[in-house]
TORDRENFI-897786 format. One record per atom (N, C-alpha, C, O): x, y, z; atom name; residue number from 1. Coordinates in steps of 0.02 Angstrom, whole numbers. Layout:
% residues N
+--------+--------+--------+------+------+
!      u !      v !      w ! name ! resi !
+--------+--------+--------+------+------+
!      X !      Y !      Z !   CA !  NUM !
...
+--------+--------+--------+------+------+
***
This chain:
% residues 112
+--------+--------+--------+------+------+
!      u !      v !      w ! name ! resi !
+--------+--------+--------+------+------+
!  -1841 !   -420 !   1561 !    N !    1 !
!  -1869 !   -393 !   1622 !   CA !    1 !
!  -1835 !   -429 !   1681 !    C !    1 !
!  -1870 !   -446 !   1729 !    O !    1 !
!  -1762 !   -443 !   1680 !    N !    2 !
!  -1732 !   -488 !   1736 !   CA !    2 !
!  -1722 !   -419 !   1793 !    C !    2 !
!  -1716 !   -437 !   1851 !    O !    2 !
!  -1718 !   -349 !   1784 !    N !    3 !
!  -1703 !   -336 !   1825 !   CA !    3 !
!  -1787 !   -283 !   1838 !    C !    3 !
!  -1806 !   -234 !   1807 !    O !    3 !
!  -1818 !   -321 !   1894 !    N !    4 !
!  -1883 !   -287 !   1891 !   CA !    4 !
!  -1866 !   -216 !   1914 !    C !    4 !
!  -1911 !   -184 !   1888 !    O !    4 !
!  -1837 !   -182 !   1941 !    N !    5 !
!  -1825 !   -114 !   1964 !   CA !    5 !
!  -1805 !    -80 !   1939 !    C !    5 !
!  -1826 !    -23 !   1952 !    O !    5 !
!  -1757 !    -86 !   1891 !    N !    6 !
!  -1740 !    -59 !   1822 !   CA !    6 !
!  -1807 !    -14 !   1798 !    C !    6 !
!  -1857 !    -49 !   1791 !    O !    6 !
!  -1819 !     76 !   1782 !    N !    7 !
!  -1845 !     93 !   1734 !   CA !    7 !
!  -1863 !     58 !   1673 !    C !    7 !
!  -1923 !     60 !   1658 !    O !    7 !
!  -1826 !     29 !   1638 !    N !    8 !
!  -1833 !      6 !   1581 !   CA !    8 !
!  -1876 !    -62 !   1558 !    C !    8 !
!  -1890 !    -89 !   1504 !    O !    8 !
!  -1889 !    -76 !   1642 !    N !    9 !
!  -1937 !   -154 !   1652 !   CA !    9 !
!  -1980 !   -149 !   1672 !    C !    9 !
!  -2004 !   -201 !   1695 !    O !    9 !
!  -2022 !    -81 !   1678 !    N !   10 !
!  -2081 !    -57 !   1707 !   CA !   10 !
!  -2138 !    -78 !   1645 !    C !   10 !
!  -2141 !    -42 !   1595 !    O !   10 !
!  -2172 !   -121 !   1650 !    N !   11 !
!  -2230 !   -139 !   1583 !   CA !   11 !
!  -2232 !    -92 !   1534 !    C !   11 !
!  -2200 !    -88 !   1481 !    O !   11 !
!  -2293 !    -41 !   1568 !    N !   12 !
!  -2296 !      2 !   1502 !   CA !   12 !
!  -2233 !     56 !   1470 !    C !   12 !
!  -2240 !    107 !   1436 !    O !   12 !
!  -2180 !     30 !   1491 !    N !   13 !
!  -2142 !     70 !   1439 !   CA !   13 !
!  -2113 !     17 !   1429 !    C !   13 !
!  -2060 !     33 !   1402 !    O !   13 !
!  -2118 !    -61 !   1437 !    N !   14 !
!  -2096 !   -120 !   1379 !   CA !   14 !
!  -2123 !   -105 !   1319 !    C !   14 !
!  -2090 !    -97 !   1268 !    O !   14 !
!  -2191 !   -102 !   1324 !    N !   15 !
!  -2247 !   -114 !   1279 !   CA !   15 !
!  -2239 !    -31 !   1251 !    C !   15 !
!  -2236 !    -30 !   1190 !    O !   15 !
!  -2238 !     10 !   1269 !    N !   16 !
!  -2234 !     54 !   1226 !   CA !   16 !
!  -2157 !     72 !   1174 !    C !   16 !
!  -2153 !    101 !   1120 !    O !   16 !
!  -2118 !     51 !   1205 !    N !   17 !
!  -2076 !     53 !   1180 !   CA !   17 !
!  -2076 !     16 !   1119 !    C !   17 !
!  -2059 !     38 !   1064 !    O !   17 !
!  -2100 !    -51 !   1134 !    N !   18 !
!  -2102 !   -101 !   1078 !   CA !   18 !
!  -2165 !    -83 !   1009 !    C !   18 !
!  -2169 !   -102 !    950 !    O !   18 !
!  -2204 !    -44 !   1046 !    N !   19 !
!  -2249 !     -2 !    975 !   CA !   19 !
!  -2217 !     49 !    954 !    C !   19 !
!  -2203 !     38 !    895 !    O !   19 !
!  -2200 !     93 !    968 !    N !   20 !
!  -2151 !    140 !    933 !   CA !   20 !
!  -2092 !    105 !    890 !    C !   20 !
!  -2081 !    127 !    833 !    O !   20 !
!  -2065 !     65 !    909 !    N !   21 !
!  -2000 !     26 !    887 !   CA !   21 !
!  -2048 !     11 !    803 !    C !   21 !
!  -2036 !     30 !    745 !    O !   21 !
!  -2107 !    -33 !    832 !    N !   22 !
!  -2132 !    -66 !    767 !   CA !   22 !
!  -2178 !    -22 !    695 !    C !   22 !
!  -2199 !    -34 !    639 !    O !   22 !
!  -2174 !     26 !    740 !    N !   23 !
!  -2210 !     93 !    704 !   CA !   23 !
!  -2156 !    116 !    646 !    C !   23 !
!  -2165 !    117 !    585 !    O !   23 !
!  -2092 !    136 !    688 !    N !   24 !
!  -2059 !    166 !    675 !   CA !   24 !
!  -2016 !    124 !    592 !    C !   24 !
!  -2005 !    149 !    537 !    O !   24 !
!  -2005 !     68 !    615 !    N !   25 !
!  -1979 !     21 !    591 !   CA !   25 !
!  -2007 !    -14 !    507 !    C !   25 !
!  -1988 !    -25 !    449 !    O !   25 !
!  -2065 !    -18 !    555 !    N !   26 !
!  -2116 !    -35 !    486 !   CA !   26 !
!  -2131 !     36 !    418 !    C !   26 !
!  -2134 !     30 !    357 !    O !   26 !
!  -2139 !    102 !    465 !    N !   27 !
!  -2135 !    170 !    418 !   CA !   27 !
!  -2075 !    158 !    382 !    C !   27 !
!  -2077 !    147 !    322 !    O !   27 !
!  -2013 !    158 !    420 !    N !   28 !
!  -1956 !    151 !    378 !   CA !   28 !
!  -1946 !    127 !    325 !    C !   28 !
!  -1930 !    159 !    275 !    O !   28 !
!  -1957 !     52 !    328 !    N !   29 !
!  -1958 !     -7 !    297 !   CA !   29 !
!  -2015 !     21 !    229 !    C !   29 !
!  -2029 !    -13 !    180 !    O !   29 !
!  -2032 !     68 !    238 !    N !   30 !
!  -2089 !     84 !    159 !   CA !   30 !
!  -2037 !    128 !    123 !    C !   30 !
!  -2045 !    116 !     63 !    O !   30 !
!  -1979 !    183 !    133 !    N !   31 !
!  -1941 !    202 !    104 !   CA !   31 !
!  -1908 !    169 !     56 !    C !   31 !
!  -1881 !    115 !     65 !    O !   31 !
!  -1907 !    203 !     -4 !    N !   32 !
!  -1864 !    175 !    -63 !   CA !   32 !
!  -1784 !    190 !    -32 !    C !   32 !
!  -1772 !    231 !     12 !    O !   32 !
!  -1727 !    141 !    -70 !    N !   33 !
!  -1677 !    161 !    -46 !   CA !   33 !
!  -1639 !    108 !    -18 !    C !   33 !
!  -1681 !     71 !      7 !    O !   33 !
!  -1572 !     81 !     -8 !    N !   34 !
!  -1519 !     35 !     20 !   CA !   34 !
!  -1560 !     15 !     84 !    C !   34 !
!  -1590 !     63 !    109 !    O !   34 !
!  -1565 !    -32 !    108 !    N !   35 !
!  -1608 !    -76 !    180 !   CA !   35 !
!  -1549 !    -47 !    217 !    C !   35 !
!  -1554 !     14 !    222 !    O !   35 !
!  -1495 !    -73 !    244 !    N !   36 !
!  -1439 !    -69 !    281 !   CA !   36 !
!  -1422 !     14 !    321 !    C !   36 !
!  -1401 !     25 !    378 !    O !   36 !
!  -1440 !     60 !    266 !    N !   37 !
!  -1429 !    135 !    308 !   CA !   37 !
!  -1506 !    148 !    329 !    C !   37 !
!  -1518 !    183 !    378 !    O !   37 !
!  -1561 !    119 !    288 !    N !   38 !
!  -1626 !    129 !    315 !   CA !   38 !
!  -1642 !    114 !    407 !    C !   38 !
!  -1661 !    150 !    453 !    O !   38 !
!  -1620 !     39 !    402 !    N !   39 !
!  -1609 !     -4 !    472 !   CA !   39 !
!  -1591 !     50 !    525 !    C !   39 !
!  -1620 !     67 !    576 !    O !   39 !
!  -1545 !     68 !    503 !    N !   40 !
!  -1487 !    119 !    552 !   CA !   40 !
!  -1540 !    171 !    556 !    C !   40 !
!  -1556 !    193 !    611 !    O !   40 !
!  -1570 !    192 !    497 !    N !   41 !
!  -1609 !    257 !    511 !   CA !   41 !
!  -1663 !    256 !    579 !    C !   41 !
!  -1678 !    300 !    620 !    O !   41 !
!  -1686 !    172 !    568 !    N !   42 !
!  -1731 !    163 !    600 !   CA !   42 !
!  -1732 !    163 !    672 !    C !   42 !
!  -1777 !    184 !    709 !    O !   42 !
!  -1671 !    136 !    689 !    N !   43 !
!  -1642 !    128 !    769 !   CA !   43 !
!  -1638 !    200 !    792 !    C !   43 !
!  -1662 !    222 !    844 !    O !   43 !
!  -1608 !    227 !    754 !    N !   44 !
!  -1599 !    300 !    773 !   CA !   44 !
!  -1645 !    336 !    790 !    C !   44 !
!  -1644 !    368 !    843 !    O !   44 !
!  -1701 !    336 !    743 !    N !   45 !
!  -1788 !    361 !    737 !   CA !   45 !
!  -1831 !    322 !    799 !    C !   45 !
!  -1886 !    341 !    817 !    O !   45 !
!  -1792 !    259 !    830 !    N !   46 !
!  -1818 !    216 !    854 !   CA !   46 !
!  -1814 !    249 !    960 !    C !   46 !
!  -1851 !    259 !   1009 !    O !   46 !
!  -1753 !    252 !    941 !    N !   47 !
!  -1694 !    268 !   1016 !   CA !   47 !
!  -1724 !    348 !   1015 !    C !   47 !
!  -1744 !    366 !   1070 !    O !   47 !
!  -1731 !    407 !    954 !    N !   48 !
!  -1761 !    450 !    994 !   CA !   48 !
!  -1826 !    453 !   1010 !    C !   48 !
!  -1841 !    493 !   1055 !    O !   48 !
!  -1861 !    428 !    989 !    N !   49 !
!  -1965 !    428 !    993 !   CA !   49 !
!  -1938 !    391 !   1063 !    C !   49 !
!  -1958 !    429 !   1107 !    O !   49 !
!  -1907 !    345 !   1091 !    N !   50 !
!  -1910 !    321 !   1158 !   CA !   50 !
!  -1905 !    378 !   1205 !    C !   50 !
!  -1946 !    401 !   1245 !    O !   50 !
!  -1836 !    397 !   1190 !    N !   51 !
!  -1830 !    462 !   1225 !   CA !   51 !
!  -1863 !    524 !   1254 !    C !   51 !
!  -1859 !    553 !   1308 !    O !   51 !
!  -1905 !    536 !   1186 !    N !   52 !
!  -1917 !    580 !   1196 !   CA !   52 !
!  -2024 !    562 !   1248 !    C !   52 !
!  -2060 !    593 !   1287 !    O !   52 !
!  -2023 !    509 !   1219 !    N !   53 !
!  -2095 !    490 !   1268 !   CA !   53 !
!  -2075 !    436 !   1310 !    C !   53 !
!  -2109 !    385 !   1317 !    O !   53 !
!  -2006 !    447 !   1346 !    N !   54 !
!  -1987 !    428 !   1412 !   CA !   54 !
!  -2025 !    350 !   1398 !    C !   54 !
!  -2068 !    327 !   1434 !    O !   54 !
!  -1997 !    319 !   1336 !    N !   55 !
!  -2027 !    224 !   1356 !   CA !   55 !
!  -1953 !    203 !   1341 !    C !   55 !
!  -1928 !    185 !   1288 !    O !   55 !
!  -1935 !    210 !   1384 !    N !   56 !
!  -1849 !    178 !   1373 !   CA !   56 !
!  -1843 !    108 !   1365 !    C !   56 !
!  -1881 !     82 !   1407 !    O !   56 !
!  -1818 !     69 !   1335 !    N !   57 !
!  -1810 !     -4 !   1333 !   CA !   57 !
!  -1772 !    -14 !   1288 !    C !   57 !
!  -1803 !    -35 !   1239 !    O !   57 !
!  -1711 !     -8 !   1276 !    N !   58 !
!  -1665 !    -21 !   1221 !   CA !   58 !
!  -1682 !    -93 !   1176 !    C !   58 !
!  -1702 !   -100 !   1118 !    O !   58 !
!  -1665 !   -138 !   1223 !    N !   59 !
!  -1698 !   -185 !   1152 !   CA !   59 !
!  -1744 !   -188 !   1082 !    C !   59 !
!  -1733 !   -204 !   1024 !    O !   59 !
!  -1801 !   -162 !   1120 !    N !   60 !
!  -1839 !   -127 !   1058 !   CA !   60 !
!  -1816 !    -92 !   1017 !    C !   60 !
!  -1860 !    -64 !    984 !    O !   60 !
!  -1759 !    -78 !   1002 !    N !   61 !
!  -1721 !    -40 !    942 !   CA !   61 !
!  -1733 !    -72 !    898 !    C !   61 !
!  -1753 !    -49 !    845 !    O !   61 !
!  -1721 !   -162 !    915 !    N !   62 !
!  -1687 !   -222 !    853 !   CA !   62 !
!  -1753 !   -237 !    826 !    C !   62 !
!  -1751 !   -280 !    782 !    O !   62 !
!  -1826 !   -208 !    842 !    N !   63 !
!  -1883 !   -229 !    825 !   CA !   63 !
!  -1889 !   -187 !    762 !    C !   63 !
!  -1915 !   -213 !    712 !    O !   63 !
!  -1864 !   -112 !    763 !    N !   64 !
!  -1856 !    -79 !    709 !   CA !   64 !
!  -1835 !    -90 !    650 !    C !   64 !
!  -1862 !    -89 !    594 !    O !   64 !
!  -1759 !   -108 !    679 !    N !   65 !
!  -1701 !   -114 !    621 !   CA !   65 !
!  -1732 !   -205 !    596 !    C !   65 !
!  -1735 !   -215 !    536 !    O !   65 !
!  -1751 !   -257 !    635 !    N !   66 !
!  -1772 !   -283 !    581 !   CA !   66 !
!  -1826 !   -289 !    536 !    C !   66 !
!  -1826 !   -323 !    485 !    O !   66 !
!  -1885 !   -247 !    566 !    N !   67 !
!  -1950 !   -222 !    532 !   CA !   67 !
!  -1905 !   -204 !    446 !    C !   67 !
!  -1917 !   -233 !    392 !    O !   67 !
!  -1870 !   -167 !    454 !    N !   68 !
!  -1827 !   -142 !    392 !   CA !   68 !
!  -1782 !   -195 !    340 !    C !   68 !
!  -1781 !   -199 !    278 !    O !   68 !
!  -1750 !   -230 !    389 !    N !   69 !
!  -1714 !   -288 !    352 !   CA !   69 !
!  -1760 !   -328 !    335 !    C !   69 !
!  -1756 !   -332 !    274 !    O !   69 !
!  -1817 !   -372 !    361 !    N !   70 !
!  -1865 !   -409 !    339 !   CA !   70 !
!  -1903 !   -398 !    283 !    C !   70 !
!  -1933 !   -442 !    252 !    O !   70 !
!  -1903 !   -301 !    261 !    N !   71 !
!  -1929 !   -298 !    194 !   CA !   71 !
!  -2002 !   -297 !    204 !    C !   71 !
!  -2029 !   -315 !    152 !    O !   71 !
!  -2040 !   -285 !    247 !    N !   72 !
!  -2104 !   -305 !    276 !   CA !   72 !
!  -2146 !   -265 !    207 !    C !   72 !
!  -2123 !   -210 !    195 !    O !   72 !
!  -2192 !   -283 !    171 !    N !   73 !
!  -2256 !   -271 !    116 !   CA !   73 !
!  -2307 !   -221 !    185 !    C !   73 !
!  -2317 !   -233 !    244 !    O !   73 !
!  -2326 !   -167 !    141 !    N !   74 !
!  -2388 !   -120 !    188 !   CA !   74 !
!  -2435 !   -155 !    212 !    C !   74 !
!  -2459 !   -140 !    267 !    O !   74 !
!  -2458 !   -214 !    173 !    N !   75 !
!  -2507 !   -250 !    204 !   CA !   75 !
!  -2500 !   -289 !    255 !    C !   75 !
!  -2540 !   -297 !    301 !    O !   75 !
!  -2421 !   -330 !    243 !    N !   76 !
!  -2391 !   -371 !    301 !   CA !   76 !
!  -2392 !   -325 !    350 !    C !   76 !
!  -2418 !   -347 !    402 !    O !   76 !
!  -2369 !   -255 !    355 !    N !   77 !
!  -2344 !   -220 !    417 !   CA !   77 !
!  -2419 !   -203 !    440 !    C !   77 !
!  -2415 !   -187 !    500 !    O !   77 !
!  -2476 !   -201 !    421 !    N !   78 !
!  -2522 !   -186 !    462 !   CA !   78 !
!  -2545 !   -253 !    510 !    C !   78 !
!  -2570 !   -243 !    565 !    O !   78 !
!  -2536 !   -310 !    488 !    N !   79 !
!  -2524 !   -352 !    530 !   CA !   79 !
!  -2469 !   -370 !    572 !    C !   79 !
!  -2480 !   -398 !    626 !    O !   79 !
!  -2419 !   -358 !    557 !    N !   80 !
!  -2360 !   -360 !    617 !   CA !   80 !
!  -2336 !   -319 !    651 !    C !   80 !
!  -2280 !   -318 !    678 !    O !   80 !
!  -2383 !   -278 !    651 !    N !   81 !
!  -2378 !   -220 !    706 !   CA !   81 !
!  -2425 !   -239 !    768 !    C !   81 !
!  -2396 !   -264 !    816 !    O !   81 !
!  -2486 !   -230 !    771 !    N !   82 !
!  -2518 !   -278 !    807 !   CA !   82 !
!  -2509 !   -347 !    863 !    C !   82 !
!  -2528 !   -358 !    920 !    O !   82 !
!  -2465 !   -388 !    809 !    N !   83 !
!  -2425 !   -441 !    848 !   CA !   83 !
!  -2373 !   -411 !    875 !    C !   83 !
!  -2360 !   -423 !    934 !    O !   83 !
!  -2339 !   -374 !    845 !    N !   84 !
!  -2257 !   -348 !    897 !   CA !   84 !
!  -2290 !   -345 !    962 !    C !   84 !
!  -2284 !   -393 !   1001 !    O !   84 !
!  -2333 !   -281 !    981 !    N !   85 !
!  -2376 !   -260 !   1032 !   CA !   85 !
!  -2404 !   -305 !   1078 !    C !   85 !
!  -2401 !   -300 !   1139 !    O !   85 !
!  -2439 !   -361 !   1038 !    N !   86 !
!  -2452 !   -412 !   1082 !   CA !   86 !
!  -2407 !   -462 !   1111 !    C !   86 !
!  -2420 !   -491 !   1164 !    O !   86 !
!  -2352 !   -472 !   1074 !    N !   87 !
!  -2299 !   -533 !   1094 !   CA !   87 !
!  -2256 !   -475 !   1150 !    C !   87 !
!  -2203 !   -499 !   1170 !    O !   87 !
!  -2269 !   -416 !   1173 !    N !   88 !
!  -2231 !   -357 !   1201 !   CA !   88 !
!  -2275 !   -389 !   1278 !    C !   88 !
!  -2259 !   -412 !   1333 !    O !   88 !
!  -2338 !   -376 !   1241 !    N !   89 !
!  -2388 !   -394 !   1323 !   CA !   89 !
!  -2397 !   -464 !   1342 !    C !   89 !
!  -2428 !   -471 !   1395 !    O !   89 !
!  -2374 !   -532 !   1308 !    N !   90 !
!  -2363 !   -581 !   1317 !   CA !   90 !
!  -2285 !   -596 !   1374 !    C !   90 !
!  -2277 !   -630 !   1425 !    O !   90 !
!  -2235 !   -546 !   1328 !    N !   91 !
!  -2186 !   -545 !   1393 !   CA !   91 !
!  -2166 !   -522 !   1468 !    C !   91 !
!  -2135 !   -546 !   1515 !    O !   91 !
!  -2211 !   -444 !   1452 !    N !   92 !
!  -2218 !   -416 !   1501 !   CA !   92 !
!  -2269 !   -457 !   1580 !    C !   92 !
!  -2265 !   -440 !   1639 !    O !   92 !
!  -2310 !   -510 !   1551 !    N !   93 !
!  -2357 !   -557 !   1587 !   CA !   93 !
!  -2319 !   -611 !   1602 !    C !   93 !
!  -2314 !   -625 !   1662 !    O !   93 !
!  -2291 !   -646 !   1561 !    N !   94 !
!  -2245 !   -694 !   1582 !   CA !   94 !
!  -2175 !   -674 !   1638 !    C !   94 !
!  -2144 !   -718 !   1668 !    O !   94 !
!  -2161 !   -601 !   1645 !    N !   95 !
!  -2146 !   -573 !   1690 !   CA !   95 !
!  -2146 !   -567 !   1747 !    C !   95 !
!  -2110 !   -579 !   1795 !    O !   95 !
!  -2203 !   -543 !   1734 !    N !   96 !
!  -2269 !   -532 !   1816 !   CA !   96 !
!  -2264 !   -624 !   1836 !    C !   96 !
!  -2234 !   -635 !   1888 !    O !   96 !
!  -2284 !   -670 !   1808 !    N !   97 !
!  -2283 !   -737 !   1822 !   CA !   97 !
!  -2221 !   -760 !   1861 !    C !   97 !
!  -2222 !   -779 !   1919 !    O !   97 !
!  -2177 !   -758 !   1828 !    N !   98 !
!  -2106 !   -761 !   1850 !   CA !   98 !
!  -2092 !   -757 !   1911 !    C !   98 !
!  -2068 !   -797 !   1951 !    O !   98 !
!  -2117 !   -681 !   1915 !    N !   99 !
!  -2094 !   -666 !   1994 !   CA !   99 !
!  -2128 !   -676 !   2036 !    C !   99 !
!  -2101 !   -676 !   2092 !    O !   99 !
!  -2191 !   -687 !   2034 !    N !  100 !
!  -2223 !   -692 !   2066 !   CA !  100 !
!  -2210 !   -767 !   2095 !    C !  100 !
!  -2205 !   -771 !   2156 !    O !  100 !
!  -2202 !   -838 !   2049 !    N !  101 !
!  -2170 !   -894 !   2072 !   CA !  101 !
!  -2107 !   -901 !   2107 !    C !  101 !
!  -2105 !   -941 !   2153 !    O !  101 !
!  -2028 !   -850 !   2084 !    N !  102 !
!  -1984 !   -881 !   2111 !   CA !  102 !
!  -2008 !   -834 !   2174 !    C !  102 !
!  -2000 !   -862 !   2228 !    O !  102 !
!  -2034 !   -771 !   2178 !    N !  103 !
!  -2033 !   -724 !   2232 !   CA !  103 !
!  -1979 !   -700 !   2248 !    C !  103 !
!  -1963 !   -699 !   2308 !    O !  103 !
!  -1950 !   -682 !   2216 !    N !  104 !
!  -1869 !   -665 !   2215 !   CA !  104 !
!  -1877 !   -576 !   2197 !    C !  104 !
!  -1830 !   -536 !   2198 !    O !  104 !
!  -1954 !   -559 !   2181 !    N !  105 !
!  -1940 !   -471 !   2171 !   CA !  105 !
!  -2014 !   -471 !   2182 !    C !  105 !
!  -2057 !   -516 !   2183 !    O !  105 !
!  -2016 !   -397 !   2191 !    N !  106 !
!  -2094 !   -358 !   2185 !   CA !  106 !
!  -2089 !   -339 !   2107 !    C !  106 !
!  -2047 !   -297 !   2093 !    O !  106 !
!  -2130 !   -369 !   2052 !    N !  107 !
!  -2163 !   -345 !   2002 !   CA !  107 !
!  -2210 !   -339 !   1980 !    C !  107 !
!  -2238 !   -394 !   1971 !    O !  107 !
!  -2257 !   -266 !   1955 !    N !  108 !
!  -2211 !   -226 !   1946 !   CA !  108 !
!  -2185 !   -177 !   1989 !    C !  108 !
!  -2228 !   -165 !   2032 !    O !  108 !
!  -2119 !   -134 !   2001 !    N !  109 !
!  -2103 !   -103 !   2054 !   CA !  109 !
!  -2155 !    -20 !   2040 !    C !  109 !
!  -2171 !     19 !   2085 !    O !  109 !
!  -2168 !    -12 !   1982 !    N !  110 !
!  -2196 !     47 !   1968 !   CA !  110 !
!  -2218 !     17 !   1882 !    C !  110 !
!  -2180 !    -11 !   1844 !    O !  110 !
!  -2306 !     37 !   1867 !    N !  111 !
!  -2313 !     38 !   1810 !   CA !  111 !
!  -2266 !     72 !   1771 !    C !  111 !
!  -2224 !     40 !   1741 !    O !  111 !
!  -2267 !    140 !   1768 !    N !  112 !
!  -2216 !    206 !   1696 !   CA !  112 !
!  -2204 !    216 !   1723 !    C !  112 !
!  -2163 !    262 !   1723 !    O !  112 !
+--------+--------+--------+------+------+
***
């Protein structure tokens, strides 16, 4: 979130982005099948659900693809989904903090 004016640094489409990513990622990650083209599947599955519900934030791709590489257990992923989401709204706050100390921007410039 260094550039607060940026679309893509607007809170709720950090945070949403970063639940879709972990949604997406973690579904994946239950497919039988090679991890490595799964991953890929996931970013892909990841980059259009952003798209298409306008929560743009590219980073959140890598939350996918490693939901997949990590191999996450159904039971693990109902817990680390949850946390993605929250460590999403932990950054997005540490954000708001940020700027608000150096005062160097208005955040946020627009919630979505």
């Amino acid at each position: 979130v260094a550039n607060s004016a940026a679309p893509g640094a607007r809170p709720l489409r950090v945070i949403g982005s970063y639940a879709i990513a972990g949604t997406v990622g973690l579904g994946v990650s239950a497919l039988p099948g090679p991890t490595f083209p799964e991953a890929v599947l996931a970013g892909a599955l990841t980059m259009l659900a952003m798209h298409l519900t306008g929560a743009l934030h590219s980073p959140a791709i890598a939350v996918a693809m490693i939901a997949v590489l990590a191999n996450f257990t159904p039971a693990s992923a109902f817990q680390a989904l949850p946390l993605v989401v929250l460590l999403a709204m932990g950054v997005v706050t540490l954000a708001w903090a940020a700027h608000k100390v150096l005062g160097d921007a208005d955040y946020p410039a627009r919630w979505w």
